[in-house]
Backbone and ligand atoms as CSV (ligand in chain L), in Angstrom:
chain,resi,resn,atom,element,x,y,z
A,1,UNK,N,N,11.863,38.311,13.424
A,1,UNK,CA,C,10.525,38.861,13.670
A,1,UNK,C,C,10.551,39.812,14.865
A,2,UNK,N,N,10.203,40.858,15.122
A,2,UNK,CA,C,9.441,41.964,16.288
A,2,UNK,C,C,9.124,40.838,17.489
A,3,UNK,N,N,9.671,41.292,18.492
A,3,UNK,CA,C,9.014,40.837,19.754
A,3,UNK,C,C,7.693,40.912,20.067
A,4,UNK,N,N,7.516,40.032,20.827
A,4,UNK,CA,C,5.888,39.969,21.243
A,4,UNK,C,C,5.817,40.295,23.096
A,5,UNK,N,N,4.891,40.307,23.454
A,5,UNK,CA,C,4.277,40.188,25.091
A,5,UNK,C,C,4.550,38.525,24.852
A,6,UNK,N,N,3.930,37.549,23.726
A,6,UNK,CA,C,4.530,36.452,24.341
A,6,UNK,C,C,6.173,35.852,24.230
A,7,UNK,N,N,6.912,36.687,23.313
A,7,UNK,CA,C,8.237,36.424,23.679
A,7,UNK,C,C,8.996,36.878,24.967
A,8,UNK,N,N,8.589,37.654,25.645
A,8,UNK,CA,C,8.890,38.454,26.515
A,8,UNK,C,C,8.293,37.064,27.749
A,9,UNK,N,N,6.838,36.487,27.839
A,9,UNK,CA,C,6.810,35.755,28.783
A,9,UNK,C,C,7.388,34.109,28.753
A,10,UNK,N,N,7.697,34.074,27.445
A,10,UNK,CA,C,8.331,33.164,27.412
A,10,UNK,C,C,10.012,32.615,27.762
A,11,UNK,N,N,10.436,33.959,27.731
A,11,UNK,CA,C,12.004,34.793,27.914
A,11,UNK,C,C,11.874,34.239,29.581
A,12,UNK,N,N,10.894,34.704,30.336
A,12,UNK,CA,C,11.312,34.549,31.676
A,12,UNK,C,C,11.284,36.146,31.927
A,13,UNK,N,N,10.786,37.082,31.011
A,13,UNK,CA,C,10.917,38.432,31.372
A,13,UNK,C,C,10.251,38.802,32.472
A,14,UNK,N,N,9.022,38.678,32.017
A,14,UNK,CA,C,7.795,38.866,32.547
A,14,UNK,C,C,6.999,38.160,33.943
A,15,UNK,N,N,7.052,38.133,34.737
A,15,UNK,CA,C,6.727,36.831,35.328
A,15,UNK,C,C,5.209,36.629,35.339
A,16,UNK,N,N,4.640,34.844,35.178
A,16,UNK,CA,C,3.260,34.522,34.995
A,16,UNK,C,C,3.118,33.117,35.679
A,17,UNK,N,N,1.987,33.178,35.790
A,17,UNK,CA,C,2.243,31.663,36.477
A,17,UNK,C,C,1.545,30.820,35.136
A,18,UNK,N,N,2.827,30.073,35.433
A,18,UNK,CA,C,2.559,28.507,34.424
A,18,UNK,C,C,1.640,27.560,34.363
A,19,UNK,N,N,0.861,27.048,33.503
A,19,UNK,CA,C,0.119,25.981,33.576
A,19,UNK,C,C,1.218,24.582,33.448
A,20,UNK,N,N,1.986,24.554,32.334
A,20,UNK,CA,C,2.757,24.103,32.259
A,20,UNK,C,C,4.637,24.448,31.597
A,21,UNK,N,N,5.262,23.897,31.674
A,21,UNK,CA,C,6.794,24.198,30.663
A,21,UNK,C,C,7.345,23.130,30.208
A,22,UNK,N,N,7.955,23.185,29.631
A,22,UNK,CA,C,9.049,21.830,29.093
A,22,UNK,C,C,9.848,22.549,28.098
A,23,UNK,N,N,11.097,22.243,28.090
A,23,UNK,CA,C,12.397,22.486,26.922
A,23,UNK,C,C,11.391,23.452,25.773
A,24,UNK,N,N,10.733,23.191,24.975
A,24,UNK,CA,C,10.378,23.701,24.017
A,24,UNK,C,C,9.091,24.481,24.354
A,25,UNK,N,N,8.500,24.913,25.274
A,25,UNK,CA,C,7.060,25.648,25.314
A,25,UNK,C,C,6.658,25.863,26.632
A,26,UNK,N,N,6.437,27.149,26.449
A,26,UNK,CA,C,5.267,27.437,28.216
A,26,UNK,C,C,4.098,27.402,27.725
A,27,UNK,N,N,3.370,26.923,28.845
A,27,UNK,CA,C,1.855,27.485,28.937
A,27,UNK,C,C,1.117,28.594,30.189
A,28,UNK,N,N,0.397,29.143,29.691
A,28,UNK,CA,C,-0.269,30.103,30.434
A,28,UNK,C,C,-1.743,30.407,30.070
A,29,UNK,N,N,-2.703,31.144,31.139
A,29,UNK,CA,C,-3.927,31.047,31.405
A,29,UNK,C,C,-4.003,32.624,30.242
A,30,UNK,N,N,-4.923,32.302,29.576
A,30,UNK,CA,C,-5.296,33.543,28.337
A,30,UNK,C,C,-5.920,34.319,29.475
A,31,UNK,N,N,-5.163,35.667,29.170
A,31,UNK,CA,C,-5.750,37.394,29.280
A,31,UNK,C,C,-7.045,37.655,29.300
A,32,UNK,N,N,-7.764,36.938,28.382
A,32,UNK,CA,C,-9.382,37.063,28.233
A,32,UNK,C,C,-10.320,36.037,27.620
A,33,UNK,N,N,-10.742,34.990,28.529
A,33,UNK,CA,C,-10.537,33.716,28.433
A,33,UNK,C,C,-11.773,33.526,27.521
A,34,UNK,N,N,-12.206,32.626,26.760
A,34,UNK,CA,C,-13.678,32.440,25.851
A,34,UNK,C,C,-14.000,31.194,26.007
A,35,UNK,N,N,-13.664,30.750,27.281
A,35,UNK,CA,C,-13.993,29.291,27.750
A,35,UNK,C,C,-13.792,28.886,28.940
A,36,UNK,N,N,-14.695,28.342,29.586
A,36,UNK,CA,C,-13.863,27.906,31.176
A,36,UNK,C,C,-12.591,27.383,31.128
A,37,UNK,N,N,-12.360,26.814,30.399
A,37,UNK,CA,C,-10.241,26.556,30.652
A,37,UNK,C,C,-9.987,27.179,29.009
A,38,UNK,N,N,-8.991,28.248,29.077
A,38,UNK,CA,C,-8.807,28.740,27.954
A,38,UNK,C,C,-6.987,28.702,28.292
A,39,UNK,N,N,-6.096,28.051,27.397
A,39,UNK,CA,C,-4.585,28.147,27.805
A,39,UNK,C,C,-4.181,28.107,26.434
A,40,UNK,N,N,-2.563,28.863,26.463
A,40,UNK,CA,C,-2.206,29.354,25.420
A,40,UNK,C,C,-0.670,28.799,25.558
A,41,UNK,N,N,-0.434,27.739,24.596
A,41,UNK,CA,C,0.520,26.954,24.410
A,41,UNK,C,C,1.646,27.393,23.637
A,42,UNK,N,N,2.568,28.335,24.183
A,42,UNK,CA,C,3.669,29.373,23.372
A,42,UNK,C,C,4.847,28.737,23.202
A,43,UNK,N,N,5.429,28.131,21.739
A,43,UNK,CA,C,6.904,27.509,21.787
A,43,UNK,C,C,8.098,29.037,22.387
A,44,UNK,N,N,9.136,28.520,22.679
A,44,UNK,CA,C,10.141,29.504,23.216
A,44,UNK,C,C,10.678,30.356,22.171
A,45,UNK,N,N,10.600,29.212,21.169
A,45,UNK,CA,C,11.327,29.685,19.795
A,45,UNK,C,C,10.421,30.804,19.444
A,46,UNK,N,N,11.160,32.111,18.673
A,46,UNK,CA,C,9.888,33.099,17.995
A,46,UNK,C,C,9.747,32.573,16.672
A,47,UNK,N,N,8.745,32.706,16.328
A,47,UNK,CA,C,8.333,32.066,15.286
A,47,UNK,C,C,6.547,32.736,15.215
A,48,UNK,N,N,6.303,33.393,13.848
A,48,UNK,CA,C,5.372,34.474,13.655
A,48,UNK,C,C,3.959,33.570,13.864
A,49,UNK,N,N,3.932,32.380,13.015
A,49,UNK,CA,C,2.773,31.962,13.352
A,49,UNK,C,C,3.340,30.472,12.737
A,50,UNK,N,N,2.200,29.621,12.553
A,50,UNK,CA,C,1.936,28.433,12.045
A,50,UNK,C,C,2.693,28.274,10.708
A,51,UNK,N,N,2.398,29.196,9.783
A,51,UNK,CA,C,2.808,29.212,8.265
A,51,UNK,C,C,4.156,29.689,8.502
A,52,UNK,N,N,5.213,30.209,9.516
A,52,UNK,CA,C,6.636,30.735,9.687
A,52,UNK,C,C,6.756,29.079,9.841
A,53,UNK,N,N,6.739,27.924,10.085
A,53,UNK,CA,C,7.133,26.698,10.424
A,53,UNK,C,C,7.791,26.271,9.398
A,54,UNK,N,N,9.073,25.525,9.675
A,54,UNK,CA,C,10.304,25.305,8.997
A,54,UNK,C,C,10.334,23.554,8.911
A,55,UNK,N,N,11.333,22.962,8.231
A,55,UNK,CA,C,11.380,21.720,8.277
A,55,UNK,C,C,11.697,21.174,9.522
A,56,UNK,N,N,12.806,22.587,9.357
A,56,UNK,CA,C,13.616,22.091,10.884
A,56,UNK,C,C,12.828,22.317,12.350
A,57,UNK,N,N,11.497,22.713,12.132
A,57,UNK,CA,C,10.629,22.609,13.594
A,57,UNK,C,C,9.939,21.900,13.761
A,58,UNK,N,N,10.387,20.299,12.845
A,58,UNK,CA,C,9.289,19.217,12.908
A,58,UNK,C,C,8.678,18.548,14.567
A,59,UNK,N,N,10.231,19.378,15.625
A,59,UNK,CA,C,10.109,18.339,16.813
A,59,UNK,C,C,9.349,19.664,17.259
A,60,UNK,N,N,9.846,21.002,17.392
A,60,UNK,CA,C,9.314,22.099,18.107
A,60,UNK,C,C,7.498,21.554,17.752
A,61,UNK,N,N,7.483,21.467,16.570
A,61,UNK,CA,C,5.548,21.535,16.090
A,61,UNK,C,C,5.248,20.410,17.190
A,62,UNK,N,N,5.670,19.126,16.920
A,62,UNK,CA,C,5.169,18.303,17.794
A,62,UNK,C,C,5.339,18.704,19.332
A,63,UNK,N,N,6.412,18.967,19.583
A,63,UNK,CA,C,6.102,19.362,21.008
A,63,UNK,C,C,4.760,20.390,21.508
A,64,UNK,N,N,4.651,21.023,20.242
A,64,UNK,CA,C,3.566,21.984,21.187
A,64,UNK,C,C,1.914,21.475,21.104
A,65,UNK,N,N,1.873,20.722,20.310
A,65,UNK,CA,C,0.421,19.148,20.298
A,65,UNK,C,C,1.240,18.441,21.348
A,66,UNK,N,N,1.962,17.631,21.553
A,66,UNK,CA,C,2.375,17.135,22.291
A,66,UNK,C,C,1.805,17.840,23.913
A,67,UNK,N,N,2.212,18.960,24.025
A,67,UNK,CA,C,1.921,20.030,24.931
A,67,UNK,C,C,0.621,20.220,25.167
A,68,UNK,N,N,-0.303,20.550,24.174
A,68,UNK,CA,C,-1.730,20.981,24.110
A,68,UNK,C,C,-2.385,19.927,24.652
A,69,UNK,N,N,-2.163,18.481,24.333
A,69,UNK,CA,C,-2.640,17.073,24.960
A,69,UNK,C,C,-2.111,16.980,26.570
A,70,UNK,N,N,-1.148,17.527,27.162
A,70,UNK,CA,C,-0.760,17.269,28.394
A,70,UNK,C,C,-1.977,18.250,29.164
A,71,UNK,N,N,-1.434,19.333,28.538
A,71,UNK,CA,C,-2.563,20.626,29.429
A,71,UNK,C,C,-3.462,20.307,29.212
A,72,UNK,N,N,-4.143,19.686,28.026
A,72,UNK,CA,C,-5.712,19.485,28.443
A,72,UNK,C,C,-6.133,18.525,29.177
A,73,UNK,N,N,-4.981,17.179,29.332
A,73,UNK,CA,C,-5.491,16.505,30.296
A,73,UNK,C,C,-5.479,16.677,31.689
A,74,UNK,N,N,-4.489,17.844,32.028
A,74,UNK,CA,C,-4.443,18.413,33.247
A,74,UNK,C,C,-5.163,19.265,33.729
A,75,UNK,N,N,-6.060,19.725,33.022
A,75,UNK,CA,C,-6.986,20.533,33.206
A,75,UNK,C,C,-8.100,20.161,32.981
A,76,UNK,N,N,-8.254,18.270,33.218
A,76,UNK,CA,C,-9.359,17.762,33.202
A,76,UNK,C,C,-10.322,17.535,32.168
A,77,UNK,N,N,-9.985,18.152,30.769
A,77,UNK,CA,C,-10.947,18.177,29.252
A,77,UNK,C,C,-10.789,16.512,28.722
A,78,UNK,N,N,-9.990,15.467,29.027
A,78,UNK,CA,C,-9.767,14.525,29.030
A,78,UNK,C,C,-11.110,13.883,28.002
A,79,UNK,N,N,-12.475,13.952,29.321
A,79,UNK,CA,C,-13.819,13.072,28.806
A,79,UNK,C,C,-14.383,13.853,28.294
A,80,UNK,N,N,-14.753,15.115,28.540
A,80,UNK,CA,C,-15.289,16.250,28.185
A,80,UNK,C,C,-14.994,16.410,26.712
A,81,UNK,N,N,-14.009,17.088,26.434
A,81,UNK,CA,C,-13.377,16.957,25.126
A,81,UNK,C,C,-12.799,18.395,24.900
A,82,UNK,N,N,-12.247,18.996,24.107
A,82,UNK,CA,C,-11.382,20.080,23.735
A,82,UNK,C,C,-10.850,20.421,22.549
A,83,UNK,N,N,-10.821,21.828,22.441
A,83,UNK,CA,C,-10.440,21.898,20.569
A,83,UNK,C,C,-9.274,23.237,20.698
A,84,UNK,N,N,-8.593,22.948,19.968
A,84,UNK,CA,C,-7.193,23.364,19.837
A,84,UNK,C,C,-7.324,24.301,18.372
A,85,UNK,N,N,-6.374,25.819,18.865
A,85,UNK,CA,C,-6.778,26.318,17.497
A,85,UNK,C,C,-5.612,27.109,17.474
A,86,UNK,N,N,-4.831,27.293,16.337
A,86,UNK,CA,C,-3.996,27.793,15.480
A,86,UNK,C,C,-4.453,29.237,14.859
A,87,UNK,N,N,-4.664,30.518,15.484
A,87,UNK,CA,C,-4.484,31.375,14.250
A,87,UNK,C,C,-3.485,31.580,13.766
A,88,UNK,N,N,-3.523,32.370,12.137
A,88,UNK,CA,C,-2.589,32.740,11.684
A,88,UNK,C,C,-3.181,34.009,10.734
A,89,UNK,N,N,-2.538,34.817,11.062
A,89,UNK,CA,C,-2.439,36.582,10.093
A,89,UNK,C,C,-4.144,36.673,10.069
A,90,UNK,N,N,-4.306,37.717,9.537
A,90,UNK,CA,C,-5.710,38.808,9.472
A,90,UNK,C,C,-6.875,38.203,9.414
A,91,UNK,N,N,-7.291,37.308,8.582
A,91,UNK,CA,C,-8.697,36.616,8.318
A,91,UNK,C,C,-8.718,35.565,9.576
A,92,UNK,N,N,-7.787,35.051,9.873
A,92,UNK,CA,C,-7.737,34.204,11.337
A,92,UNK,C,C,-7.967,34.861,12.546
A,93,UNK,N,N,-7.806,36.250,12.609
A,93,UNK,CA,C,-7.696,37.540,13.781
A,93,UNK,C,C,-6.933,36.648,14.442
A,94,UNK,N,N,-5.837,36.847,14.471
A,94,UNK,CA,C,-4.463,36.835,15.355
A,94,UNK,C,C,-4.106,38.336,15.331
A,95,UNK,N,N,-3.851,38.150,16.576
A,95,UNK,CA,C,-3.903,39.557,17.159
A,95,UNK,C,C,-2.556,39.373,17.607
A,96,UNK,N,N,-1.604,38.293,17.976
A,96,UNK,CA,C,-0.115,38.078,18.616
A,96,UNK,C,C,0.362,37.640,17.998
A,97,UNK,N,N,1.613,38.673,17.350
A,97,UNK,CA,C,2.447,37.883,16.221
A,97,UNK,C,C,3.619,36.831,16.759
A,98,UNK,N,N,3.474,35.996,17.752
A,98,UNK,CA,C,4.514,35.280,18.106
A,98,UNK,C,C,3.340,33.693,18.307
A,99,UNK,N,N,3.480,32.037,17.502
A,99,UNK,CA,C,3.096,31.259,17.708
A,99,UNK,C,C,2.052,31.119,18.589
A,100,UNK,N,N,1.606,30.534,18.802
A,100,UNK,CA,C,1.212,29.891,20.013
A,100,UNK,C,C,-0.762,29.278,19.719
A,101,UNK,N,N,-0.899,28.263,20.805
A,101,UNK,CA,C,-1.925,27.465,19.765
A,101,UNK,C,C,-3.404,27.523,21.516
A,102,UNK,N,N,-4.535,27.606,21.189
A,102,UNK,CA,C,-5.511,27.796,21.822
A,102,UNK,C,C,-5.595,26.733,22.523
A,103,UNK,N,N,-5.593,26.067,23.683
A,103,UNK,CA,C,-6.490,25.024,24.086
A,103,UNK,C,C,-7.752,25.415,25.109
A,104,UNK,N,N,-8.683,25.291,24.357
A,104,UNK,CA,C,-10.506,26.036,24.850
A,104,UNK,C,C,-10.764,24.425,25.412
A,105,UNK,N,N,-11.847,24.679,26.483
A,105,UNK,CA,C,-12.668,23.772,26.836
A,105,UNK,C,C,-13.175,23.992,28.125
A,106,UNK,N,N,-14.573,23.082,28.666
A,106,UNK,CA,C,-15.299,23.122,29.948
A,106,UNK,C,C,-16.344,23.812,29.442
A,107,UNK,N,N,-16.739,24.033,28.221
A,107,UNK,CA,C,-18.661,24.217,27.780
A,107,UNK,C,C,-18.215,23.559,26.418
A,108,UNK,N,N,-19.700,23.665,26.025
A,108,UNK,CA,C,-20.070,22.880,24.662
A,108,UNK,C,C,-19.678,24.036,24.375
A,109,UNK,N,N,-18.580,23.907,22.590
A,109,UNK,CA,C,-18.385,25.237,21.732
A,109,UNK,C,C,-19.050,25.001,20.733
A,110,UNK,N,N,-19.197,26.655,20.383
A,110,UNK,CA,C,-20.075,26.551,18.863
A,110,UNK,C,C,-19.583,25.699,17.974
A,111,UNK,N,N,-19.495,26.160,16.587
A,111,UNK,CA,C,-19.364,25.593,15.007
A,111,UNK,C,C,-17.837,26.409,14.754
A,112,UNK,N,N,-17.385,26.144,14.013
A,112,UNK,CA,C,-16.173,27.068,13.795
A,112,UNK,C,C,-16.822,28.089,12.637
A,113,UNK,N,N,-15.789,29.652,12.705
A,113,UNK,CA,C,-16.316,30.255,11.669
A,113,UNK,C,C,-17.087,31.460,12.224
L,1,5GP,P1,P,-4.679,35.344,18.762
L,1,5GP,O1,O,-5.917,36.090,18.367
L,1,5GP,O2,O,-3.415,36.063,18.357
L,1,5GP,O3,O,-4.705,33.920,18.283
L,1,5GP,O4,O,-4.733,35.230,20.323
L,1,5GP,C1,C,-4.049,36.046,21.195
L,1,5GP,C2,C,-4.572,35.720,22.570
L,1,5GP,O5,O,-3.670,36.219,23.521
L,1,5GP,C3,C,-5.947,36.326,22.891
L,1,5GP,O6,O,-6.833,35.280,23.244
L,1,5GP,C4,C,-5.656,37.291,24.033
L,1,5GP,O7,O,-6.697,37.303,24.984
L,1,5GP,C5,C,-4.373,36.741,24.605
L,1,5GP,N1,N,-3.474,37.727,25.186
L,1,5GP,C6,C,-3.100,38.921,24.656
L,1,5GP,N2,N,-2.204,39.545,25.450
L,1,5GP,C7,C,-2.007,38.720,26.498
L,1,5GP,C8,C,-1.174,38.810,27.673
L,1,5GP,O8,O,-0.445,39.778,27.884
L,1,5GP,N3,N,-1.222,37.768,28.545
L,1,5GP,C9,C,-2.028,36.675,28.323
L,1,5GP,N4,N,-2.002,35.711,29.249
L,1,5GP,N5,N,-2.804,36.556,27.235
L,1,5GP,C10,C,-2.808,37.561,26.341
């Protein structure tokens, strides 16, 4: 797949400050946030979106839920609550062709859609 801005910050190219890292995924504070805590949970691996997912990324997938549950509890959405979102290709508007999964929270969100 074509490089992304997030393969590049995931590379270590770029420098950003981390919310979090581990072996399989960084996190970082979204560009243009649509929520008081808006973070963007990027595996290292490139991988185009959700539907590029292989058998063999059963641990990568979990790590990055795995991931999305750490950052949100570190960022306090714990009681509050938080919703995690996956685009993928045109009708989803994904706009970054390299993985990576939403964790929104700190207001009430709309309805999906
Ligand atoms: P998508 O629509 O592909 O699911 O989401 C892409 C997200 O990446 C958007 O929320 C956008 O604000 C964010 N974004 C785009 N470019 C950058 C960047 O260079 N740095 C950061 N931190 N976020 C970005």
């Amino acid at each position: 797949m074509e490089d992304t801005i997030f393969g590049k910050i995931s590379r270590g190219e770029i420098p950003v400050e981390k919310v979090y890292e581990d072996e399989f995924v960084v996190a970082i504070q979204d560009l243009a946030p649509q929520a008081p805590v808006h973070i963007l949970v990027i595996p290292k691996k490139p991988l185009r979106n959700v539907l590029a997912l292989q058998p063999e990324d059963r641990e990568l997938a979990g790590a990055v839920l795995l991931a999305c549950g750490e950052v949100a509890r570190k960022m306090g959405l714990e009681a509050s609550g938080v919703r995690i979102v996956l685009n993928a290709e045109g009708d989803a508007g994904q706009t970054v062709f390299h993985l990576h999964a939403h964790v929104l929270g700190g207001r009430r969100l709309g309805t999906m859609g």
